[in-house]
C-alpha positions as CSV (number, residue, x, y, z in Angstrom):
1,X,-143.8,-99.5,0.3
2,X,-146.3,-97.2,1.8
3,X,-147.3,-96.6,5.7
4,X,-151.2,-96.9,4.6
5,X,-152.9,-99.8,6.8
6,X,-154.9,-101.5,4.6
7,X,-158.3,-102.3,4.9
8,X,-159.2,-105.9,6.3
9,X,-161.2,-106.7,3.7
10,X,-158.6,-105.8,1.2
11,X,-155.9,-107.6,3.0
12,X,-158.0,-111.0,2.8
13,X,-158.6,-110.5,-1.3
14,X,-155.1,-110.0,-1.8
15,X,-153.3,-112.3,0.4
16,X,-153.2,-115.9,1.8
17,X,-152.7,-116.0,5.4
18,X,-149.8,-118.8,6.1
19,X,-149.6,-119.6,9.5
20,X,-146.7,-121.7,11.3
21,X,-146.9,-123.0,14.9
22,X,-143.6,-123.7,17.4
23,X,-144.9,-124.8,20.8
24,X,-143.7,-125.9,24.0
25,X,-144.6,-128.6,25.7
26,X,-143.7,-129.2,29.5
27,X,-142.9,-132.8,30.1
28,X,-144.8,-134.1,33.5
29,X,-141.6,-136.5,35.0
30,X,-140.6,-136.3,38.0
31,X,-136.8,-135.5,37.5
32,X,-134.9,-133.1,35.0
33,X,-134.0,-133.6,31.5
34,X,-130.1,-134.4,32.3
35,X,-130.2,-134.5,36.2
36,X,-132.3,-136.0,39.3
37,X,-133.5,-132.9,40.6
38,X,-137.0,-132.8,40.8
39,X,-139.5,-130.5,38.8
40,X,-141.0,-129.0,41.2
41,X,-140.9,-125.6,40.5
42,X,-143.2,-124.7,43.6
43,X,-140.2,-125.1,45.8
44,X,-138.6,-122.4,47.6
45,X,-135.9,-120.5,44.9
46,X,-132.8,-121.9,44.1
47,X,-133.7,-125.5,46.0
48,X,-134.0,-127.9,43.1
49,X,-130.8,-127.6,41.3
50,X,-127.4,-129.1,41.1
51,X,-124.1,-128.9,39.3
52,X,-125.9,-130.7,36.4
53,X,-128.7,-128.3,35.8
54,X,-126.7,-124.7,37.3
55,X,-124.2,-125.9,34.3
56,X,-120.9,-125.9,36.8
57,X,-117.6,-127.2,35.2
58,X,-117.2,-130.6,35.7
59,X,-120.9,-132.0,36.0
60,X,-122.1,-134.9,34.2
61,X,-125.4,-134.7,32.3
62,X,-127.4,-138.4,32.1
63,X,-130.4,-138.0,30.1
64,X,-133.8,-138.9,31.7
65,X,-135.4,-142.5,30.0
66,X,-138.8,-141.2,30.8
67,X,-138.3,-138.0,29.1
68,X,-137.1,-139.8,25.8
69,X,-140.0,-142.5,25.8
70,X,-142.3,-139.3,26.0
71,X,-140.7,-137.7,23.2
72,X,-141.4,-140.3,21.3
73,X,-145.2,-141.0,22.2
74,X,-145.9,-137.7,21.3
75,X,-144.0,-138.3,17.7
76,X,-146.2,-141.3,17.0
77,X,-149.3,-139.5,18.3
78,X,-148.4,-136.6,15.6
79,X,-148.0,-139.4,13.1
80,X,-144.0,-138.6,12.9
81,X,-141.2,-140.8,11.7
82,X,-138.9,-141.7,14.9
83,X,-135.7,-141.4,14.3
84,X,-133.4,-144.8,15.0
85,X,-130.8,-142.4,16.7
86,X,-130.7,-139.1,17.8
87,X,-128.1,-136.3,19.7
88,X,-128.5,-133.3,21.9
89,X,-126.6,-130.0,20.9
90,X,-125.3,-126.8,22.6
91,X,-127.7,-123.8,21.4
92,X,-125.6,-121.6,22.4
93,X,-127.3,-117.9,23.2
94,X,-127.5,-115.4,26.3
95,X,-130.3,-115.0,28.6
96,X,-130.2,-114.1,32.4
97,X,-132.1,-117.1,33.4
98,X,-129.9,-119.8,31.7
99,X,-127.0,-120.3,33.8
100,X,-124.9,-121.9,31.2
101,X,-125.3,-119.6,28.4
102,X,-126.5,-122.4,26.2
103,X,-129.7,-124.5,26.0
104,X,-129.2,-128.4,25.3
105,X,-131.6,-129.1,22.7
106,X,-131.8,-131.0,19.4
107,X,-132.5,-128.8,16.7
108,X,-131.4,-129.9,13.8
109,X,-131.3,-133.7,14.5
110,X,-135.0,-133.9,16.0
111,X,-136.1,-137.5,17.8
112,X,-139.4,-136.9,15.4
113,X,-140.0,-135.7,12.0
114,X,-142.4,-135.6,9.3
115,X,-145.6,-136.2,10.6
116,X,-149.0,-134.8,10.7
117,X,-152.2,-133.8,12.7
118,X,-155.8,-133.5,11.0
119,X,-157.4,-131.0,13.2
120,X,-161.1,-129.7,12.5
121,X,-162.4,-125.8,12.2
122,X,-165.4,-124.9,11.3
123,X,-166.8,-128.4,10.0
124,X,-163.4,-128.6,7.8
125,X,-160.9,-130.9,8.4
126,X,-157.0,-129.4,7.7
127,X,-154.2,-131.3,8.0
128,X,-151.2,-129.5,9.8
129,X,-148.0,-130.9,8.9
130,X,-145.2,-131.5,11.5
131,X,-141.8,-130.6,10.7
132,X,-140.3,-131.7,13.9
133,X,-140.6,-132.5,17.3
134,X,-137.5,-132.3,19.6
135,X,-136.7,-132.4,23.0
136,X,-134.9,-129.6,25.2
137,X,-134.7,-128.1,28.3
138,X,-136.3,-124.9,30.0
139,X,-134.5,-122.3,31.0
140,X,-134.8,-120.4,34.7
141,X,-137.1,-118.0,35.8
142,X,-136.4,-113.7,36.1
143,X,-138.7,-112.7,38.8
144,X,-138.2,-108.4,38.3
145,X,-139.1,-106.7,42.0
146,X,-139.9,-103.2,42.5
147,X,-142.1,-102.6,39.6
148,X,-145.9,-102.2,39.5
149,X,-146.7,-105.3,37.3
150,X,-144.0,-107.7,37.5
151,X,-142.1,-106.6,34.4
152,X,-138.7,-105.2,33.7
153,X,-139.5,-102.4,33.2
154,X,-139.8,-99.9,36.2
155,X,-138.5,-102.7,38.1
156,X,-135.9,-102.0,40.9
157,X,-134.2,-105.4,40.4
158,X,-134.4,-108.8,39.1
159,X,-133.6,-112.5,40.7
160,X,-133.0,-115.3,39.4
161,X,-134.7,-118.8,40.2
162,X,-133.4,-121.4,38.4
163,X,-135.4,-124.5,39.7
164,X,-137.2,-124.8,36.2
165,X,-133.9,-124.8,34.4
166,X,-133.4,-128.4,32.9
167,X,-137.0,-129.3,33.2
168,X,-138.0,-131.4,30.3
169,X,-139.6,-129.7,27.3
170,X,-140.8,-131.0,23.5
171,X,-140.7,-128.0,21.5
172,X,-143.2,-129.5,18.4
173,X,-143.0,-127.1,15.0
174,X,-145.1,-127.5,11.8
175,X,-144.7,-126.6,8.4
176,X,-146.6,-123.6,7.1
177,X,-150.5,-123.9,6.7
178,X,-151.6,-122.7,4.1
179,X,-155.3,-122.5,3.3
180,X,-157.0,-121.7,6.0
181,X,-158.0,-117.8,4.9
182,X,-160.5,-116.3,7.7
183,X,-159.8,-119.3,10.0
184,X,-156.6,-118.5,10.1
């Protein structure tokens, strides 16, 4: 292996681009994914949580009907199988912003597989395949203070606002695509 950048041109002769895509959707409902709280995240900090969504022992979770019938208008808009029943998992990893150490999501059972999406470039139609599209929930929000550019670094200190956490998200992920070259 050599530390010699290689020349675009060269790069493009020699090698296929593949290109995979993993993105978040924000579900517009009025309530959280597992509580009532509303998802407004203009609110004051801190003012649109609960037991449910903070993650305290003892809560409940009920999931939200509108965010499921979403879920699955977006599967058959991406052309995906829905699945006849699904279940939502502990992802379990640390982050300041996620009060209970784990995100509830459905990973590796998704409410929609296999689908597709033709989408055109250049006059060419491509087809991107869709591996899955599952629901889950955001995670808070680190607002770093005393820094010039709102970043962590240089910052003096961070807070943590946690009326996003448990808003409803569909995180849609494709298969690699392959043959696009240049319009990659």
């Amino acid at each position: 292996m050599t530390d010699e950048l290689l020349p675009y041109d060269e790069v493009m002769a020699n090698y296929e681009p593949v290109v995979g895509l993993e993105v978040h959707v924000e579900l517009s409902t009025a309530t959280k994914m597992f509580c009532g709280c509303s998802t407004d995240t203009d609110k004051d900090p801190n003012t649109n949580v609960c037991p449910v969504c903070l993650g305290l022992p003892g809560s409940m979770p009920a999931i939200n009907g509108h965010a499921v019938e979403s879920a699955i208008r977006i599967g058959l808009a991406l052309n995906c199988h829905i699945a006849q029943w699904c279940r939502m998992a502990r992802k379990n990893y640390f982050y300041p912003d996620m009060t209970k150490n784990y995100q509830t999501s459905q990973y590796d059972e998704p409410i929609c597989y296999d689908g597709w999406l033709d989408v055109e470039a250049d006059g060419e139609t491509f087809r991107v395949e869709i591996e899955r599209a599952h629901m889950e929930e955001d995670a808070g929000k680190s607002l770093h203070v005393g820094g010039s550019d709102g970043r962590i670094s240089g910052a003096s200190h961070s807070l943590m606002d946690y009326n996003r956490a448990g808003v409803p998200l569909i995180e849609i992920v494709t298969k690699p695509i392959r043959g696009l070259g240049a319009k990659a």
